[in-house]
DRENMARSE-710083 format. One record per atom (N, C-alpha, C): residue number from 1; residue in one letter; chain; atom name; z, x, y. Coordinates in steps of 0.02 Angstrom, whole numbers, plus 32768, in hexadecimal, padded with zeros to 4 digits. Layout:
! residues N
<node resi="NUM" resn="A" chain="A" name="CA" pz="Z" px="X" py="Y"/>
...
***
This chain:
! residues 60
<node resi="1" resn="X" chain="A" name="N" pz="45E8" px="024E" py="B479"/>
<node resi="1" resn="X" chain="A" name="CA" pz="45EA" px="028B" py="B49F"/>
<node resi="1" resn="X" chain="A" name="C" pz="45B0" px="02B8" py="B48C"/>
<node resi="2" resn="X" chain="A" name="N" pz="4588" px="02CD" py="B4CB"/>
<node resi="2" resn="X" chain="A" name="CA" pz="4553" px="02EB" py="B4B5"/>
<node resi="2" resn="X" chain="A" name="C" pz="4566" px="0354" py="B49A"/>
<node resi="3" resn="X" chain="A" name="N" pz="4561" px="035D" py="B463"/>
<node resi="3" resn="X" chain="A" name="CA" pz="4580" px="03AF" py="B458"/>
<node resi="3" resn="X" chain="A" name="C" pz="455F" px="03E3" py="B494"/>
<node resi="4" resn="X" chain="A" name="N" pz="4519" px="03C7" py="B4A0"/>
<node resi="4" resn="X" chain="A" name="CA" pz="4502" px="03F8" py="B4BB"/>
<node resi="4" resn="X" chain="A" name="C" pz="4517" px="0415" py="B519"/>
<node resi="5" resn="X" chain="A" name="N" pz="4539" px="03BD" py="B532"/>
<node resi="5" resn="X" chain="A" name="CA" pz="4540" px="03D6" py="B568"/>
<node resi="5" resn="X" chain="A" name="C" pz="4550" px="0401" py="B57D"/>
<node resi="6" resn="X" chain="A" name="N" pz="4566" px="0414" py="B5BF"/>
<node resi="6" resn="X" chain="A" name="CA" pz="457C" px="0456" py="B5EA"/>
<node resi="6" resn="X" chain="A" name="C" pz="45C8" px="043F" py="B5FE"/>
<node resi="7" resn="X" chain="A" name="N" pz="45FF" px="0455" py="B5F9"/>
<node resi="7" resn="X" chain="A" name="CA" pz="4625" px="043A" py="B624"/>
<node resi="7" resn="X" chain="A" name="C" pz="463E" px="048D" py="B64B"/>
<node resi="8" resn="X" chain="A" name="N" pz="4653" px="0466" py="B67F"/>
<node resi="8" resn="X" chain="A" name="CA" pz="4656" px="0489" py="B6C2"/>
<node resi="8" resn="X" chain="A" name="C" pz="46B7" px="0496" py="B6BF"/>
<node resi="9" resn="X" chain="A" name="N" pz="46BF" px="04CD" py="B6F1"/>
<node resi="9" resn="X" chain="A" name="CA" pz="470E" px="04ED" py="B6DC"/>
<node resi="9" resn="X" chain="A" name="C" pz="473C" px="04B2" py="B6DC"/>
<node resi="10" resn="X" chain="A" name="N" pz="4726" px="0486" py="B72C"/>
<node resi="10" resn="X" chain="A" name="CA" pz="475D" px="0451" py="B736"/>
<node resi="10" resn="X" chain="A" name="C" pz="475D" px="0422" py="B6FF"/>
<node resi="11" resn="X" chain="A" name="N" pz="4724" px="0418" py="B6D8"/>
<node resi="11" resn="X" chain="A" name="CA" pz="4726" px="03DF" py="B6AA"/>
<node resi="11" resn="X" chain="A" name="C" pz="4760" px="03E3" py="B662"/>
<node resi="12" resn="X" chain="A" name="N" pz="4741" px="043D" py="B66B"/>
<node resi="12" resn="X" chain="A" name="CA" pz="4765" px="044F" py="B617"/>
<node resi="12" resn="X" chain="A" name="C" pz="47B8" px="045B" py="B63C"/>
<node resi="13" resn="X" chain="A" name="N" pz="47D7" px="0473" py="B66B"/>
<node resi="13" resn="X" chain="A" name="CA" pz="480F" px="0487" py="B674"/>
<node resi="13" resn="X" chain="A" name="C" pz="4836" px="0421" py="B66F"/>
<node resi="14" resn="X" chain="A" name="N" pz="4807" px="040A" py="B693"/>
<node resi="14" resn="X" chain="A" name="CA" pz="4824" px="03B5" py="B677"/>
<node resi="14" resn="X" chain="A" name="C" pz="4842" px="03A5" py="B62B"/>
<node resi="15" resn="X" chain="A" name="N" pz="4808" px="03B1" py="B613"/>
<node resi="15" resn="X" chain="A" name="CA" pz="47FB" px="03A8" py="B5D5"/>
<node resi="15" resn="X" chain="A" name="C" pz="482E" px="03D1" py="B5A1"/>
<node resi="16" resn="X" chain="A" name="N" pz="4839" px="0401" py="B5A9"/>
<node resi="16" resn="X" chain="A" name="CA" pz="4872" px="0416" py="B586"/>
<node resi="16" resn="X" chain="A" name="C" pz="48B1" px="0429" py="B5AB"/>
<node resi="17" resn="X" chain="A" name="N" pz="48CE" px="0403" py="B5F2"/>
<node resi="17" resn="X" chain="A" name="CA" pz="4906" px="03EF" py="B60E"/>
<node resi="17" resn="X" chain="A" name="C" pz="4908" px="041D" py="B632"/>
<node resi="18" resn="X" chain="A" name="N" pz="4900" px="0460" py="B642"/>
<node resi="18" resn="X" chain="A" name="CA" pz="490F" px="0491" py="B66A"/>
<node resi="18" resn="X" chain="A" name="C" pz="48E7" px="0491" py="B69C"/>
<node resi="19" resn="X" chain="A" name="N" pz="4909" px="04D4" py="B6CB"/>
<node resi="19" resn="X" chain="A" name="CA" pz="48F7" px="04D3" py="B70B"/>
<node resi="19" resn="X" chain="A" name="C" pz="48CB" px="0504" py="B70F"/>
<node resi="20" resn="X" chain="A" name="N" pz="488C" px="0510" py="B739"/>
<node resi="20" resn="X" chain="A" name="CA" pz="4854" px="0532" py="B75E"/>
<node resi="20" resn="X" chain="A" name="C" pz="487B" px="0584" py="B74C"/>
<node resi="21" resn="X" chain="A" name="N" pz="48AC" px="057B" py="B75F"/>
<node resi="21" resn="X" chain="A" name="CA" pz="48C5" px="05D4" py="B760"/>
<node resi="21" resn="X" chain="A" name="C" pz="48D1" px="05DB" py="B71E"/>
<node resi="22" resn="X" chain="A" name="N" pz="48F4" px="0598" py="B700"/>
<node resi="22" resn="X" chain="A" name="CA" pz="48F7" px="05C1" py="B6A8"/>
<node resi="22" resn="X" chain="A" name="C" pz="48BF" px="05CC" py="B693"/>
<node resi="23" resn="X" chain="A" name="N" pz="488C" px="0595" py="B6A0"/>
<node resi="23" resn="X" chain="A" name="CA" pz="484E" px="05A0" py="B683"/>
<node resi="23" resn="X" chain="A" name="C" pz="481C" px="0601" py="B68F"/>
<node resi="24" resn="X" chain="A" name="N" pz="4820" px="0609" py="B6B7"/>
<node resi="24" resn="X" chain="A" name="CA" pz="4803" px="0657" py="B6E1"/>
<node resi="24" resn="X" chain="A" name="C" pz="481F" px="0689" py="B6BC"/>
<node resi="25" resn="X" chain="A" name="N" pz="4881" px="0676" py="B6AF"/>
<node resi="25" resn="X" chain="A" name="CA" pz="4892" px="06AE" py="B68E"/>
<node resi="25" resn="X" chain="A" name="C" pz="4883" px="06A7" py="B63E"/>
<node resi="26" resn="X" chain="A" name="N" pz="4888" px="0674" py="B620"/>
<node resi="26" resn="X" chain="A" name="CA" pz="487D" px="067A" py="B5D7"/>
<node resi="26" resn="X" chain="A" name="C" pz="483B" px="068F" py="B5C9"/>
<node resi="27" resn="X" chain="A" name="N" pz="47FC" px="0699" py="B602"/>
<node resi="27" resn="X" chain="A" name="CA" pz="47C4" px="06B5" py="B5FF"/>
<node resi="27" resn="X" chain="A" name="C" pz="47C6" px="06EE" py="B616"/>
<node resi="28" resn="X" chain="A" name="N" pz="47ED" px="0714" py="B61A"/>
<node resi="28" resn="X" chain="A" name="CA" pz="47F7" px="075E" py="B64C"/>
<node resi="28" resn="X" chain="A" name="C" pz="4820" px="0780" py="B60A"/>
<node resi="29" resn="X" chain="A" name="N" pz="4847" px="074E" py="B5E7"/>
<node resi="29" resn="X" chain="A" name="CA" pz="4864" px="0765" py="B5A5"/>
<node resi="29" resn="X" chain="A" name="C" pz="4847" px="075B" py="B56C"/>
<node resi="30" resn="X" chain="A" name="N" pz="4807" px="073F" py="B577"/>
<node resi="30" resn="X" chain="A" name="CA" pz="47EE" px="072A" py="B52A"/>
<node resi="30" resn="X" chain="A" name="C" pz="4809" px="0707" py="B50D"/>
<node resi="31" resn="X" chain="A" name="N" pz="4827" px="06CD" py="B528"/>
<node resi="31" resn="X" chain="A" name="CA" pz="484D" px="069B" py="B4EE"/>
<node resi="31" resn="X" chain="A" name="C" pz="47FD" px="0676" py="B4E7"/>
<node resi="32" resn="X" chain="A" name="N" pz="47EE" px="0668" py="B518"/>
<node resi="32" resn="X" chain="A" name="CA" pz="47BA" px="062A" py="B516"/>
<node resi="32" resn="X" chain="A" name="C" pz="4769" px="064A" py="B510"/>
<node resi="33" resn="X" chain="A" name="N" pz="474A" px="0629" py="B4F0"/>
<node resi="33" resn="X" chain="A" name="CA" pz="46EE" px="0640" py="B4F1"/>
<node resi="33" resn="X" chain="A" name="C" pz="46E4" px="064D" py="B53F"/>
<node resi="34" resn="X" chain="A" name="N" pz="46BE" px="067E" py="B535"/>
<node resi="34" resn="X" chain="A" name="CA" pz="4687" px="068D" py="B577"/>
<node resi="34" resn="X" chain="A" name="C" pz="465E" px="0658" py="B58E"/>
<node resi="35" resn="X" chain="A" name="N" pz="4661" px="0650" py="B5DC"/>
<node resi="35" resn="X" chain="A" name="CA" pz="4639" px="0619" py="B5E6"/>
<node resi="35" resn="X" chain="A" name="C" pz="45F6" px="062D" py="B5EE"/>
<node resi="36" resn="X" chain="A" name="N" pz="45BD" px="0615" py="B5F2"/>
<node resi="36" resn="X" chain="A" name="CA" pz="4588" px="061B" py="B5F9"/>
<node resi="36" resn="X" chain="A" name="C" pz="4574" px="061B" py="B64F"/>
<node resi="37" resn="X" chain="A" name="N" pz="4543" px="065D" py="B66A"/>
<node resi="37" resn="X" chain="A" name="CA" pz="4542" px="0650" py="B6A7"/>
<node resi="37" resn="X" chain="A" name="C" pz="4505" px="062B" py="B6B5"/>
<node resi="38" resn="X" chain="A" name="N" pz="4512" px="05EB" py="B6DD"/>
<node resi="38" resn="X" chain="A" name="CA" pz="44D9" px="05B4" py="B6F3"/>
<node resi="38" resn="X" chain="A" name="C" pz="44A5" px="05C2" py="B740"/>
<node resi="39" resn="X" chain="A" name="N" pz="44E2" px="05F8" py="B765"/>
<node resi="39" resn="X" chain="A" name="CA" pz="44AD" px="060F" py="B7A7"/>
<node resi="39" resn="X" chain="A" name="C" pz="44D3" px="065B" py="B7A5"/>
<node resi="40" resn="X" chain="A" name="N" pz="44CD" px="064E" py="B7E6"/>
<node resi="40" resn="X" chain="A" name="CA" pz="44E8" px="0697" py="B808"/>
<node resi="40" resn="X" chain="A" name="C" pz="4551" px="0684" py="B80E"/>
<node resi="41" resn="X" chain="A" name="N" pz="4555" px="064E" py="B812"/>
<node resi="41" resn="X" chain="A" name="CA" pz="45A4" px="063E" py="B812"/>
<node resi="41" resn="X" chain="A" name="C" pz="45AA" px="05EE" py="B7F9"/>
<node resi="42" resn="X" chain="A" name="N" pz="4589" px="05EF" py="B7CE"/>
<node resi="42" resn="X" chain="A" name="CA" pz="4591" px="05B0" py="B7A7"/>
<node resi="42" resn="X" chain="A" name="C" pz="4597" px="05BC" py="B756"/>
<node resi="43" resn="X" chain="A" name="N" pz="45C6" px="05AC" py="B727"/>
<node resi="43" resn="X" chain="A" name="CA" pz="45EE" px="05B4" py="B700"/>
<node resi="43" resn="X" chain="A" name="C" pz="45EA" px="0572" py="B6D6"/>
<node resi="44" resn="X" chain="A" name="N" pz="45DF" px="0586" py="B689"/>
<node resi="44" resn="X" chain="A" name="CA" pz="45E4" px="0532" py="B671"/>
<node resi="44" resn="X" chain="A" name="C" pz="45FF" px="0561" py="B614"/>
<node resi="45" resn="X" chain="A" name="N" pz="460E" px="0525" py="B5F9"/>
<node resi="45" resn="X" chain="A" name="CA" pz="4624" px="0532" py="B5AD"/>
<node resi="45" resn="X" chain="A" name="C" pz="45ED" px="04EF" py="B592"/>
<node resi="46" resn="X" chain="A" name="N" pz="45D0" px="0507" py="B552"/>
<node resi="46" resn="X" chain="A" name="CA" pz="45AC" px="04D4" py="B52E"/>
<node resi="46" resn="X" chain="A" name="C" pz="45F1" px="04BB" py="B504"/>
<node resi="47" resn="X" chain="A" name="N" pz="45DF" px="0461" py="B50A"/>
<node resi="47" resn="X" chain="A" name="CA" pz="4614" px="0441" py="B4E3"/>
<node resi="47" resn="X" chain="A" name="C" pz="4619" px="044D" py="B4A5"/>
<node resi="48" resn="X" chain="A" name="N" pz="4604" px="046C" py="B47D"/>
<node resi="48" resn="X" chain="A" name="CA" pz="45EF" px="0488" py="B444"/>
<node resi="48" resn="X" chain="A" name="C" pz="462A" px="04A7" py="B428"/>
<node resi="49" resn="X" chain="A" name="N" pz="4606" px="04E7" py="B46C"/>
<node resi="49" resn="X" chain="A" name="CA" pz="4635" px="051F" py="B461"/>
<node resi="49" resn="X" chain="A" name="C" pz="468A" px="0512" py="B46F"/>
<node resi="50" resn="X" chain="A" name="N" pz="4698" px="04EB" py="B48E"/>
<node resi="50" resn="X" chain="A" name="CA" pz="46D4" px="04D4" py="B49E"/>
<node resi="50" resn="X" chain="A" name="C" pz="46FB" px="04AB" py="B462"/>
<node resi="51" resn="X" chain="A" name="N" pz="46CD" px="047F" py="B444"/>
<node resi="51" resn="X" chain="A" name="CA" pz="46F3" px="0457" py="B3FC"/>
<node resi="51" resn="X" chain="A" name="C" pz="470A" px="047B" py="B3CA"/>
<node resi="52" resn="X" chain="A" name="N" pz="46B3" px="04C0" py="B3D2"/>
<node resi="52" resn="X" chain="A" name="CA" pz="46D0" px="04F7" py="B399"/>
<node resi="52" resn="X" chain="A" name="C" pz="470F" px="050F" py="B38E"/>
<node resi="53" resn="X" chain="A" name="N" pz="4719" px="0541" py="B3C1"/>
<node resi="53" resn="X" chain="A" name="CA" pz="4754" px="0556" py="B3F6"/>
<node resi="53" resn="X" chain="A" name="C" pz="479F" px="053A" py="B3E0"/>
<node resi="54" resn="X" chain="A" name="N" pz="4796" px="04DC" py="B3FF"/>
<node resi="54" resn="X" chain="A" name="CA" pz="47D6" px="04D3" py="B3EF"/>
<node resi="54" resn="X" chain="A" name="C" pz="47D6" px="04B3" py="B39E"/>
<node resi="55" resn="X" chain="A" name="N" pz="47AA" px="04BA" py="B382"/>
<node resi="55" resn="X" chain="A" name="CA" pz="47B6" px="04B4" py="B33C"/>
<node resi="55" resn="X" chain="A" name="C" pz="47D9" px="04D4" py="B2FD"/>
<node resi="56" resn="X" chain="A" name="N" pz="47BE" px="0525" py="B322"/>
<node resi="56" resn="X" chain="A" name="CA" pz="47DA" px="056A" py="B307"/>
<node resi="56" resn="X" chain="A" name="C" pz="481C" px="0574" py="B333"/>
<node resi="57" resn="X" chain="A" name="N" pz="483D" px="0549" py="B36F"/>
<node resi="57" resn="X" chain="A" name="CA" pz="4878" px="0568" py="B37B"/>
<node resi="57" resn="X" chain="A" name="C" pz="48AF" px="0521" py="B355"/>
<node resi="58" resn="X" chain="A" name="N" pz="488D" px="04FA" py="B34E"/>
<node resi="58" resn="X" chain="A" name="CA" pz="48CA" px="04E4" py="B31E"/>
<node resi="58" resn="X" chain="A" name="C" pz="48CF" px="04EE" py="B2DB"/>
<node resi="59" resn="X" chain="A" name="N" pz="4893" px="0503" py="B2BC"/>
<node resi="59" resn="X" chain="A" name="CA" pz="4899" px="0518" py="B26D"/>
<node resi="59" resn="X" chain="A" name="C" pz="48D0" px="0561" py="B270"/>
<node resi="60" resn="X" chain="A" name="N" pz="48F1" px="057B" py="B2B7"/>
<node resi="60" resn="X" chain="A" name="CA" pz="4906" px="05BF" py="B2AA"/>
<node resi="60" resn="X" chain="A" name="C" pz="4948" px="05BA" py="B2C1"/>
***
């Protein structure tokens, strides 16, 4: 797995089982990192930042 990729909302809401709307709200609530903006309405998370993320939510 490359760390640096981009993944995109639909990829990560896969990826950790939930749905598009949970995903929007746990970013509207700050559960989840800020995504990075890629255009004018294009949206991505570095895989990075995402391993970090769920690394620190299971150490808690």
């Amino acid at each position: 797995m490359n760390i640096n990729q981009i993944v995109r909302p639909n990829q990560l809401a896969h990826d950790l089982g939930i749905s598009l709307c949970t995903l929007w709200r746990w970013r509207q609530q700050g559960k989840i990192p800020q995504p990075m903006q890629l255009g004018p309405r294009l949206v991505g998370w570095r895989r990075e930042t995402i391993e970090e993320w769920l690394k620190s939510q299971n150490q808690g």
